[in-house]
N, C-alpha and C positions, 0 to 999 in steps of 0.2 A: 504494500500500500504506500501508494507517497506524500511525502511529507507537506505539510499544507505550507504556502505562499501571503504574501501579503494581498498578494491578487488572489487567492481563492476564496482567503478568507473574509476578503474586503468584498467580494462578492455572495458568499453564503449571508454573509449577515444582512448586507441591504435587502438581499432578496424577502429574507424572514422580515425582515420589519417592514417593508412595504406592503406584505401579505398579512402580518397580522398585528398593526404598531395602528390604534384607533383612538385618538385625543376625547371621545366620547365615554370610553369604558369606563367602569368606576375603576379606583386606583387599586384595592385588591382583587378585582377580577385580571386585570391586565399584568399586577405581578405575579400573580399564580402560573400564566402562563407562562412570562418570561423565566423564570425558576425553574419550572417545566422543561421548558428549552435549553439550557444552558449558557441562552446567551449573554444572561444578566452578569453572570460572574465568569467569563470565559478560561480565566487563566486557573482555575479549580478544576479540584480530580472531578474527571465526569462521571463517577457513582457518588459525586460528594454537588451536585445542582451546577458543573461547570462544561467545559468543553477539554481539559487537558492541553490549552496552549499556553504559548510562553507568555511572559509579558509581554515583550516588544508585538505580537501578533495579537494579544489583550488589548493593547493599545488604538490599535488599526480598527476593533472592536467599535470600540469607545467614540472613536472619532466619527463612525457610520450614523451611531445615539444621535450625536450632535448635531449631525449633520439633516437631519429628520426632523431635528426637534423631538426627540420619542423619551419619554421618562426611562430612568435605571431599576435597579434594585435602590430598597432603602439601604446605603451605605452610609451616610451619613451618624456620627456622633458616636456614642459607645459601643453598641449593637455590631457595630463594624470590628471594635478590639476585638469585641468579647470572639465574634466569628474567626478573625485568623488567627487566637490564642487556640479553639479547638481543634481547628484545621492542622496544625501543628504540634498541639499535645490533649485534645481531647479523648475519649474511646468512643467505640462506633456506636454507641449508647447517645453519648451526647450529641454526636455530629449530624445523629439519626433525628434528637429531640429538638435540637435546637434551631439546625443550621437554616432550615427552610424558610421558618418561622420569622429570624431574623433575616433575611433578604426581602421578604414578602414584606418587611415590617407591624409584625399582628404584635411583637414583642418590644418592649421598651427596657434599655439595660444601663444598668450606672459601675461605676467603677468603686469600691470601696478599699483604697487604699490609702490614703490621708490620715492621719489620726494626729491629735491635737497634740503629743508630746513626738509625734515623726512624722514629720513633714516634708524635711529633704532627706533626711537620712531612714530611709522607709525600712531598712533592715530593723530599724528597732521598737515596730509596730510590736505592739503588748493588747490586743486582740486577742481572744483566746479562742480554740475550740478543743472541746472536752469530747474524747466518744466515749459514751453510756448508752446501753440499753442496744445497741447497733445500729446508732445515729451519734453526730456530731450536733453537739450544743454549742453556739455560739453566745459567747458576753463579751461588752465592750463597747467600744465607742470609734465611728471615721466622721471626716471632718471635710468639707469643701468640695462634697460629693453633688457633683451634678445631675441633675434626673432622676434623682433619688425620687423626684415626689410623684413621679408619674412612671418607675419602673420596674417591671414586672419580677426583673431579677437584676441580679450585682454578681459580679467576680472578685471577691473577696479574698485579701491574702489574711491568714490569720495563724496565731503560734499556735502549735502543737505540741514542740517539743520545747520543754525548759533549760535542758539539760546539755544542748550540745551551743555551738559557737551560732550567733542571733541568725547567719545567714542561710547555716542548716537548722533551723527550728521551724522553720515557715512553711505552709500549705497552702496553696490554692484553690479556693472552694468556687460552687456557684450557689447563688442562695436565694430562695424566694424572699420576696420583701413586702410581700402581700401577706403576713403571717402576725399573729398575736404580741409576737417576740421582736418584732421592729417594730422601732418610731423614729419616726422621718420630722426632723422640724428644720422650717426654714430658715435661712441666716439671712438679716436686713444689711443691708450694704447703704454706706455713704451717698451711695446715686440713688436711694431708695428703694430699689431693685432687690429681689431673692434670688437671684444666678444660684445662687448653691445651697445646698444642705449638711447638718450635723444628723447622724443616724447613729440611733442607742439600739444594743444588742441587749435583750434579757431573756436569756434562754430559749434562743431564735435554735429552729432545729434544723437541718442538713441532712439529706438521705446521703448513704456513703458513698450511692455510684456519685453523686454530684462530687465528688473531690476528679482534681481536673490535676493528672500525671501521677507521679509517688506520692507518697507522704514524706517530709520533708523535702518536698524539690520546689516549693511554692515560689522560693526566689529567680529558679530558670524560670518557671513562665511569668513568672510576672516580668524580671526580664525581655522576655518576647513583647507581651504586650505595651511594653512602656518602647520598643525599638518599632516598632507599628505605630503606636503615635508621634513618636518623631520622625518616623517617614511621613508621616499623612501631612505634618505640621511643615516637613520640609517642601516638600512636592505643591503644597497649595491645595485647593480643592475644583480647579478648575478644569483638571484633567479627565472628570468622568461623563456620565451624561448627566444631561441635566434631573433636576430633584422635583419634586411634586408640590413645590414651592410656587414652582415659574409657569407651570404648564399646567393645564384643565382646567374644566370649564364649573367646577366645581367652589371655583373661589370667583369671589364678588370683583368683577372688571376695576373698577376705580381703586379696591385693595390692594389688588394684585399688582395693577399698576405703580401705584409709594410703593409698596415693598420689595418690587425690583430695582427701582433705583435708590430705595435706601438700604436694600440687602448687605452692600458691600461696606456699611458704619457699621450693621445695628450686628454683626459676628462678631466675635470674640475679639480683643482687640488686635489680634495678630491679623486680621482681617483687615485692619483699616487703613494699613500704610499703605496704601496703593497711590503715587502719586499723581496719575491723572485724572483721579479725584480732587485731589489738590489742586492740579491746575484749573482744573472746570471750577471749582471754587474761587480760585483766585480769581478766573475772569469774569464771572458772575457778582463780584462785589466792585471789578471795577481794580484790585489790586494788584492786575499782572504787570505792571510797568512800576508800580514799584521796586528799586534794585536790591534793598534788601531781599524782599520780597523772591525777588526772581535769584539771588544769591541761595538762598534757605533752600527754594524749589532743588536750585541745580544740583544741592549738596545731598538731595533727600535721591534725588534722580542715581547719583551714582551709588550711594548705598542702596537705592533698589536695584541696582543692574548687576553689583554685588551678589546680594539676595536671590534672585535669579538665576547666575550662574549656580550658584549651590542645589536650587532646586534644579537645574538639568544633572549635574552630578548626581542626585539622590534619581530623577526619573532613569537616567541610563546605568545605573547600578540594579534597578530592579527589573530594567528591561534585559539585563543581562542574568537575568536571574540568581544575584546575588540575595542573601537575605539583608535585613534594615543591619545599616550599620553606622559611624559616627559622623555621615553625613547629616542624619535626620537630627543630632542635636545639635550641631552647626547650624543648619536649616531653623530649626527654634529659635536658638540663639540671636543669631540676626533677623528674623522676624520680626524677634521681641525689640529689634535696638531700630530696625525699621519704623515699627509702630508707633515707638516713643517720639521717634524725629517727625512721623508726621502729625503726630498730636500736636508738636512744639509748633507744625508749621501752620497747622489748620488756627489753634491759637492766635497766631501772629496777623492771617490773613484778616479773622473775622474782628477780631480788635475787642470792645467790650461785649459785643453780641454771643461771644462766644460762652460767656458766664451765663446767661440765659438758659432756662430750661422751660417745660410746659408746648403744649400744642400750639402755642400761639408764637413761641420763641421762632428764631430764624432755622428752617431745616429739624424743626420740629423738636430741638432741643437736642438735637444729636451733635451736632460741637461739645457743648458741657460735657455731655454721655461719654464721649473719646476721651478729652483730658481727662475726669475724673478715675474710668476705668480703666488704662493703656497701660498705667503704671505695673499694674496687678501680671502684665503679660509677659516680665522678668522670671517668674516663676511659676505663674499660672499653669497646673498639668502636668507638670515636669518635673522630676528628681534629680535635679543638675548634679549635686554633689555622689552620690551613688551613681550616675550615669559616667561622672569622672573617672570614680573607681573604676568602674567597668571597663574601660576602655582602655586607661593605663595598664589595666591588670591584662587584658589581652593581649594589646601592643608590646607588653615585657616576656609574654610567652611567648610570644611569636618572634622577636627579638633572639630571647635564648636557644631557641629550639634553633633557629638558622644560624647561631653561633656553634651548637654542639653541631651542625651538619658541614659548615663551610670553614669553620677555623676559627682563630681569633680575633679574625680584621673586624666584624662586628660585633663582638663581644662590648664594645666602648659601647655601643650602640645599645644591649642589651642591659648594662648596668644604667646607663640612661634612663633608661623608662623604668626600671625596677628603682630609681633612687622617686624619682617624681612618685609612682604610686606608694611609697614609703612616707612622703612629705605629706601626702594629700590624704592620707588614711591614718597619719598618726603612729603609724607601722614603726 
């Protein structure tokens, strides 16, 4: 059988969605079928809802969505970790229970990793899960969990073992949040907003197929899952098809309308540094010939084209089917130092207006909303200092190992990265 092409596959797929891609269906009839087909998720094992291609031909995929204007799968937000954490260390139980469900989107998922005393250093999460009775009890407390108040389940890391070093004690669970034993309360934020929640564990239960890998491995996947969010965080979100946001006929015309042009403030603020929003800005009040003005732009211009580069790296590292790696916190990183400059610029353009908030403010109070929020996007989702470890700690075995193979001419090289992750761990 031969290998498929960009051209065949650039043609299997328009064909399928010119046949059965209908902007009238409701939105879970039309993902049942795409799930059905494979073509939602194409670069998934095909006994697992995909096609078995690579990325770079996933891609070619994607581009056909767009190209039609035709809705995806729901990939968007946690639902999407939770899916490639099982794809890569689930059992066929789960990938059975889950995986459909979350593409279809019938399932809403939060991540429960945050806790009020580990925050960046997540290895020393003091969650616990007890097994009694041939179920796991969960007590304890996570912290800055989003969608927690509307989600059906969470992937939860929690101790299990007391008794060995903090990063072999952890487990990976999945856990209903619909249950007696969670409480979900909203945290108020400065802009007034609930973006996130604090969720209390009192003898929340866990069936045991729900533990997701070994017992004590809960640091590899959670691993995975935090190197999936910083691919996604690297890459942008603009590379799939479009979301059920922008299209059908199901949302109110004049809504839908504001919400696509203010979709690219009202995302997280890593969202927001997009400078030709700046510039439309700037021309729209009149400020583009101001030289500061157009000095700030230019400077935001090159740290986004910065930023950009990083995300081609991160896109052609997984079109070559490498797994997430220290791109995608690069890719956050500068996101995060993006987002900040263009808050600083959006600021600067709109002058006092920009203090303003309410429906009646300029742009409907989404200036304030930016400055207020951007800051949060230094750390927001992200385990920077455990991501450090991580990566030092790789780079130093990968270091020694090509020193015990090739000699000593990189051994210098080796000790290098083994003195840094010593510096950076306290080691």
């Amino acid at each position: 059988m031969s290998q498929p092409t960009q051209e065949t596959v650039r043609a299997e797929a328009r064909a399928w969605l010119e046949a059965n891609w209908d902007p009238d269906l409701d939105l879970k009839t039309w993902r049942a079928k795409l799930v059905e087909s494979g073509w939602g998720m194409p670069a998934w094992p095909k006994e697992w809802h995909g096609k078995g291609l690579s990325a770079a031909l996933a891609a070619v995929v994607d581009k056909e969505f767009r190209a039609l204007g035709a809705i995806g799968v729901a990939r968007s937000g946690p639902r999407m970790l939770a899916a490639a954490t099982l794809l890569e260390h689930g059992s066929d139980f789960l990938k059975e229970k889950f995986l459909r469900r979350i593409l279809t989107g019938e399932d809403h998922w939060c991540q429960l990793f945050s806790e009020p005393g580990s925050g960046s250093d997540l290895a020393g999460a003091m969650t616990r899960a007890d097994f009694k009775d041939g179920q796991w009890i969960v007590n304890g407390q996570k912290v800055w969990t989003t969608s927690a108040h509307h989600a059906q389940y969470g992937f939860l890391l929690a101790r299990t073992d007391w008794n060995v070093p903090k990063h072999q004690g952890l487990s990976y669970f999945i856990i209903e949040m619909e249950q007696p034993g969670v409480l979900v309360q909203p945290l108020r934020q400065m802009n007034g907003h609930a973006s996130f929640n604090q969720v209390f564990f009192t003898d929340a239960v866990v069936p045991t197929e729900y533990l997701v890998a070994n017992l004590g491995e809960g640091w590899k996947v959670a691993t995975t899952t935090l190197m999936h969010e910083r691919r996604a965080a690297a890459e942008g979100m603009a590379s799939g098809p479009q979301s059920a946001k922008r299209v059908g006929k199901a949302y109110d015309q004049e809504r839908a309308e504001f919400a696509i042009t203010m979709e690219p403030y009202t995302w997280y603020p890593q969202r927001a540094g997009r400078p030709d929003l700046v510039i439309e800005r700037a021309q729209a009040t009149g400020r583009n010939t101001d030289p500061v003005v157009r000095q700030e732009i230019a400077k935001l211009l090159t740290l986004h084209r910065a930023a950009h580069w990083t995300q081609r790296r991160a896109r052609a590292a997984q079109q070559l089917g490498r797994p997430p790696g220290p791109e995608g916190s690069l890719g956050k990183l500068v996101g995060s130092h993006v987002a900040r400059a263009s808050a600083n610029v959006h600021t600067l353009i709109n002058a006092a207006d920009a203090m303003l908030t309410g429906d009646d403010s300029p742009m409907n109070g989404i200036i304030a909303e930016i400055l207020v929020s951007t800051p949060a996007a230094s750390i927001a989702g992200r385990h920077r200092r455990d991501s450090a470890q991580h990566h030092c700690r790789t780079r130093a075995g990968h270091a020694q190992g090509t020193a015990h193979r090739h000699g000593s001419a990189v051994q210098g090289r080796a000790e290098k990265y083994g003195a840094a992750t010593r510096a950076m761990t306290g080691a």
